[in-house]
C-alpha positions in Angstrom: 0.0 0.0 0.0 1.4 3.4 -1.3 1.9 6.4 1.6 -0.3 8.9 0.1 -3.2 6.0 0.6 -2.0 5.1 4.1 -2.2 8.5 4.8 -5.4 9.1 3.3 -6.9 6.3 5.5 -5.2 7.5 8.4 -7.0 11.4 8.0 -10.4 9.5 7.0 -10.4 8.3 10.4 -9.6 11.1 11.8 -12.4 12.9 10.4 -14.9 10.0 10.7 -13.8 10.4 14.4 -14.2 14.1 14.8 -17.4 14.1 13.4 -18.9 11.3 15.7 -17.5 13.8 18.5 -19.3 16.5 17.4 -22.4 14.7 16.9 -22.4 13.0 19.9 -21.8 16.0 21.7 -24.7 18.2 19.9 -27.3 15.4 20.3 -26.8 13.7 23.9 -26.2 16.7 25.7 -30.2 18.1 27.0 -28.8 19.3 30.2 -25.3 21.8 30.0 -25.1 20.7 33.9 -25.6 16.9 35.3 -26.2 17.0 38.4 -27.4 12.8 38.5 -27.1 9.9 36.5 -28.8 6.5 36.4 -28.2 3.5 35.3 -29.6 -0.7 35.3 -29.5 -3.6 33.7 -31.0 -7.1 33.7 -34.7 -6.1 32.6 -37.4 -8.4 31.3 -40.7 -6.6 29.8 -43.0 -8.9 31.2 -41.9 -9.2 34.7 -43.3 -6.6 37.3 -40.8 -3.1 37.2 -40.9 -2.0 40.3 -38.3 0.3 39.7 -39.1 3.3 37.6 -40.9 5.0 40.4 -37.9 5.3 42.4 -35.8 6.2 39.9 -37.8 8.8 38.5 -38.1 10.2 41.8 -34.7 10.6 41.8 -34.9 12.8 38.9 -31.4 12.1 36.7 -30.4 14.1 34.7 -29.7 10.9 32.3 -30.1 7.4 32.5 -27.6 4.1 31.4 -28.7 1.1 29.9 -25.6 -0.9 30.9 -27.1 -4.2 28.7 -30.3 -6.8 28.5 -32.6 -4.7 28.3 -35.4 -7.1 26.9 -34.1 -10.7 26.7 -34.7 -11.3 23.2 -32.7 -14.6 22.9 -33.9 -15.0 19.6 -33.3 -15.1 15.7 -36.8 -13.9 14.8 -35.7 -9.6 14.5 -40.2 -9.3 14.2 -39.9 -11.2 18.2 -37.3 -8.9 19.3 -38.5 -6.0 18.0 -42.3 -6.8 20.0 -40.2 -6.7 23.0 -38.2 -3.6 22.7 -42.0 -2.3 21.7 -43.5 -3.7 24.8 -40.7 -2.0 27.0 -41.1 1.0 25.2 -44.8 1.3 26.1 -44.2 0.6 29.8 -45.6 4.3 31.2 -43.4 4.7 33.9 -39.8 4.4 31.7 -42.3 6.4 29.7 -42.1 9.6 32.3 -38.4 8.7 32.6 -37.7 9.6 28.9 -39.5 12.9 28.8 -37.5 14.0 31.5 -33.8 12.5 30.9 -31.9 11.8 28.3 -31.3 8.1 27.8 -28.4 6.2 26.1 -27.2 3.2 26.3 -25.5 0.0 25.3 -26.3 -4.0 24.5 -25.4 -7.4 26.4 -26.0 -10.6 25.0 -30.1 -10.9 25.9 -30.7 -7.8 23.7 -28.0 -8.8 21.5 -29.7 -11.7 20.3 -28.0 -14.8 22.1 -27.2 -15.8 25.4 -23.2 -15.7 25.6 -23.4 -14.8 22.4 -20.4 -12.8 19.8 -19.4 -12.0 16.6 -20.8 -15.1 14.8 -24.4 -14.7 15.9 -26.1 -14.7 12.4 -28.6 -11.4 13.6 -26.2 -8.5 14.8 -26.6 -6.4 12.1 -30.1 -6.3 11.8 -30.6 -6.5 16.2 -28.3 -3.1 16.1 -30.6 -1.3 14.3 -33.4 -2.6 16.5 -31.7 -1.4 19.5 -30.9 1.7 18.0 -34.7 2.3 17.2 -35.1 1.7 21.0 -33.2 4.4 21.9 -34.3 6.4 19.8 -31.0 6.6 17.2 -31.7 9.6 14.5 -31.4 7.8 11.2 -28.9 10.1 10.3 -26.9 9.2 13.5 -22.8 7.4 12.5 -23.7 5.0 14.9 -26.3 3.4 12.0 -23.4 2.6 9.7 -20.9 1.9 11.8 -20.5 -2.2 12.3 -21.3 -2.3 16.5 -23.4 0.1 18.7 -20.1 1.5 20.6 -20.5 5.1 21.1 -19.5 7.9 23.7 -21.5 10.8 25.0 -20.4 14.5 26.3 -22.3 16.0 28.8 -22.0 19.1 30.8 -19.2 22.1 30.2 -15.7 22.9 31.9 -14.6 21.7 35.0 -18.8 20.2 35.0 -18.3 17.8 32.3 -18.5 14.2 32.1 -18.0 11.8 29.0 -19.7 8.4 29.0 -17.8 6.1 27.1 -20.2 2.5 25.9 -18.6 -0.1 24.8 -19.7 -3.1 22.5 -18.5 -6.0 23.9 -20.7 -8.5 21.6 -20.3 -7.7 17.7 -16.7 -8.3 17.7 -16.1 -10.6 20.5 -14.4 -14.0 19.7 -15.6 -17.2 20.8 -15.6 -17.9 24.8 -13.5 -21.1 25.1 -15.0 -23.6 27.3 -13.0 -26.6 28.8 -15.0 -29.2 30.8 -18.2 -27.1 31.1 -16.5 -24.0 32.5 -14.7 -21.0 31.0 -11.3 -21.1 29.8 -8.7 -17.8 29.0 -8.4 -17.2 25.3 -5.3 -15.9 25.0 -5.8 -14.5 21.4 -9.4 -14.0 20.8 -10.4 -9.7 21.0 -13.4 -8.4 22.9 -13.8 -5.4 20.8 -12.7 -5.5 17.7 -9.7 -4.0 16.2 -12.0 -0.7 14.7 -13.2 -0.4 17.9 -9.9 -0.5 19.9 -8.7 2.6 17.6 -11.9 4.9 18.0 -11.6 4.3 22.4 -8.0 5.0 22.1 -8.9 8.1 20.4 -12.1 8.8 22.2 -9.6 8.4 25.3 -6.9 10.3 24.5 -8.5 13.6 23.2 -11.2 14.2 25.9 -11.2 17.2 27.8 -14.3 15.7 30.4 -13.3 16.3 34.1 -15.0 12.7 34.4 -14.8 10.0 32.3 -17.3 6.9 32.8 -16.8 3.5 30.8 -19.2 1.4 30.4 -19.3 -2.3 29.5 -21.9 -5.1 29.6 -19.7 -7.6 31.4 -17.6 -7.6 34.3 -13.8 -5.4 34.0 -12.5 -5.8 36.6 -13.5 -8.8 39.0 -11.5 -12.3 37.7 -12.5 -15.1 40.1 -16.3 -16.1 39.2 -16.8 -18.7 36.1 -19.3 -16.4 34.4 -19.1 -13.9 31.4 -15.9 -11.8 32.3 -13.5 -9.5 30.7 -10.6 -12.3 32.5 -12.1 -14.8 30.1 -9.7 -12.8 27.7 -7.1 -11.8 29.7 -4.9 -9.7 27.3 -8.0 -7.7 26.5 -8.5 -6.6 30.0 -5.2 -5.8 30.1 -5.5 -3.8 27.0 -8.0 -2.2 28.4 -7.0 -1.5 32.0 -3.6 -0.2 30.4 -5.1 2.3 27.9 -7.3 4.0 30.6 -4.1 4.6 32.4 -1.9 5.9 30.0 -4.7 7.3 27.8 -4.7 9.6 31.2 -8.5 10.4 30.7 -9.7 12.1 34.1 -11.2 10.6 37.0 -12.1 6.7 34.9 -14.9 5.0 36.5 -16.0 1.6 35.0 -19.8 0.5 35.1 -21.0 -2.9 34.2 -23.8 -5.1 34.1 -25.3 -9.1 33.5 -24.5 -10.4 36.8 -27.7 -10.3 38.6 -25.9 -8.8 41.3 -24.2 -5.8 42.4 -21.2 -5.1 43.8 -18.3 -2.8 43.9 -14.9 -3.7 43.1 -12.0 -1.3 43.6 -8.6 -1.7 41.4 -4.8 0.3 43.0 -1.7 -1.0 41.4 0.6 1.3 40.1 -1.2 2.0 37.0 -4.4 3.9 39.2 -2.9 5.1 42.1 -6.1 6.9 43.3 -8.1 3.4 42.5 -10.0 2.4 39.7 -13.5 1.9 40.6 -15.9 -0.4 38.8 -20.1 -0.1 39.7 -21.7 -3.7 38.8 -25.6 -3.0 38.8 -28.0 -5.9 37.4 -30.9 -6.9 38.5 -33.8 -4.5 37.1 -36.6 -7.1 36.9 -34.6 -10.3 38.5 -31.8 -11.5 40.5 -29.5 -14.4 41.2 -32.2 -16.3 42.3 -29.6 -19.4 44.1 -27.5 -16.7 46.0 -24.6 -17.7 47.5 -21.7 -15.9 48.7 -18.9 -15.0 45.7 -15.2 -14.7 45.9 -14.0 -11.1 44.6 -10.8 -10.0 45.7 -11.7 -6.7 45.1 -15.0 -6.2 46.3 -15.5 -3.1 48.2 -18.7 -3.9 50.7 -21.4 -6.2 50.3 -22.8 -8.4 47.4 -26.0 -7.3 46.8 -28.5 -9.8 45.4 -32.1 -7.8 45.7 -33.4 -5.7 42.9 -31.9 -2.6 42.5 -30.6 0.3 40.2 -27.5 2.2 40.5 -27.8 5.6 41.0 -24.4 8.8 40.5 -24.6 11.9 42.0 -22.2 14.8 41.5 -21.0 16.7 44.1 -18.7 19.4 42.1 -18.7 22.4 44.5 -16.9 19.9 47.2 -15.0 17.7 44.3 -16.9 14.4 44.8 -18.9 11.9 43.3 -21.0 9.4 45.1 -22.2 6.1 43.6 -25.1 4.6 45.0 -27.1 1.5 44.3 -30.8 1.9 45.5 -33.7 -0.9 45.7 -37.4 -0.4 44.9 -38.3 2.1 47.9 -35.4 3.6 47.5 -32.8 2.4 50.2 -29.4 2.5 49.8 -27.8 -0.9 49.8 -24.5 0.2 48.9 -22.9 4.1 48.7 -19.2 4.8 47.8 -18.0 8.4 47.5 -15.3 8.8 45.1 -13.0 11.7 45.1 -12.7 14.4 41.6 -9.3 15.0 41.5 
């Protein structure tokens, strides 16, 4: 390949990646000041949703979909479609969309397959379907672009925040599997080599006081035998190391699919302050046989009740504090994080 065409790709990209800044930034943002964020997971449309009353109370400013949002598990798009419909029509998330702005990101439910990666047969036509569901503009990048990955700016100057949602389903490899339980893949990718350019970029060029990360599945936790970013263990590094040297302000990593929640904290010499990650899952339904989990870096309790995870910004006294809430609104678990 000649160097006028490698440089030709290489400014394509960069423009392709300007533009989806600018967009982003002109279309998420309702609020110039966030005051609260929300965020869930783990949602069925025909179970009970207790939920939307207490979140709405809370009034944020915007809310996370952090991943299975319907469980479609299906290759009928009309089926999955019907669901996201059904969930759309639900009058109390309703109320919460004509007062926050709401983004958000797939798992595998929503996706299309449980566990499921870059070989289910669906994902193009399920990523517009989600897309719909959020309410995508047609003329959004996010249409063409091949996975739902996309990054939000909200809020100005020493106020603002950038949400950061990764895809960790279009590109994904196949999970490896050794007796019945999950084995590393050493060189499988979790995002996708496209993808892995655009967060490097998306990393290195923010200006946002706070950046938030989101992914579907576990970052940071390594020990259960479930869905994990350990099951591909040089990814996670990838990731963990980019964050740090990326040296995007004040990371803080939400996931989702567990059924539980928990908070796991991360200090090695990469995040001397700490890398937080905020697990909340369990909308509609929770990990019905509870048992008590290994997670070396759990901070608190595991939380197995239905809940929502709830962000409020303290930026007169530099803090943030996480929270994650249950159906009357207690506080199962609160964690004040510092805005350095």
């Amino acid at each position: 390949m000649s160097k006028y065409k490698l440089l030709s790709g290489f400014f394509l990209l960069l423009t392709i990646s300007a533009f989806q800044n600018t967009w982003a930034q002109n279309h998420s943002s309702k609020k110039a000041f966030v005051q609260s964020i929300a965020f869930g997971s783990c949602n069925k449309h025909d179970l009970s949703q207790q939920l939307w009353n207490p979140i709405n109370t809370d009034k944020p400013d915007v809310w996370i979909w952090l991943g299975d949002i319907v469980y479609g598990d299906t290759h009928d798009m009309d089926l999955l479609q019907e669901k996201y419909k059904l969930q759309n029509e639900v009058p109390e998330y309703q109320k919460l969309k004509a007062n926050s702005t709401v983004i958000g990101i797939w798992d595998d439910h929503d996706y299309g397959i449980n566990d499921g990666g870059k070989y289910y047969s669906k994902k193009e036509a399920s990523q517009q379907l989600l897309l719909d569901f959020l309410d995508e503009p047609k003329e959004s990048p996010r249409r063409n672009q091949e996975g739902a990955y996309s990054s939000h700016s909200f809020g100005t100057g020493d106020n603002s925040v950038k949400i950061i949602l990764l895809d960790a389903r279009y590109h994904r490899d196949t999970l490896k599997k050794e007796n019945g339980k999950y084995i590393p893949n050493m060189e499988g990718t979790v995002l996708g080599e496209a993808q892995w350019q655009w967060l490097e970029n998306e990393l290195k060029t923010s200006n946002a006081r706070i950046t938030i990360i989101a992914s579907g599945i576990q970052v940071i936790p390594t020990e259960h035998p479930f869905e994990k970013w350990e099951n591909f263990p040089q990814e996670r590094e990838r990731l963990l190391n980019l964050i740090a040297s990326s040296k995007a302000k004040n990371p803080v990593l939400l996931s989702g699919d567990r059924h539980i929640a928990e908070i796991s904290l991360l200090k090695d010499f990469r995040f001397p302050y700490g890398l937080y990650e905020i697990t909340s899952s369990g909308m509609t339904h929770t990990w019905s046989n509870y048992r008590e989990e290994y997670n070396p870096y759990r901070v608190g309790n595991l939380i197995a009740s239905l809940h929502y995870g709830n962000l409020n910004f303290d930026w007169e006294n530099e803090k943030m504090t996480f929270y994650i809430k249950g159906e009357n609104g207690q506080v199962y678990l609160e964690q004040v994080i510092p805005i350095h």
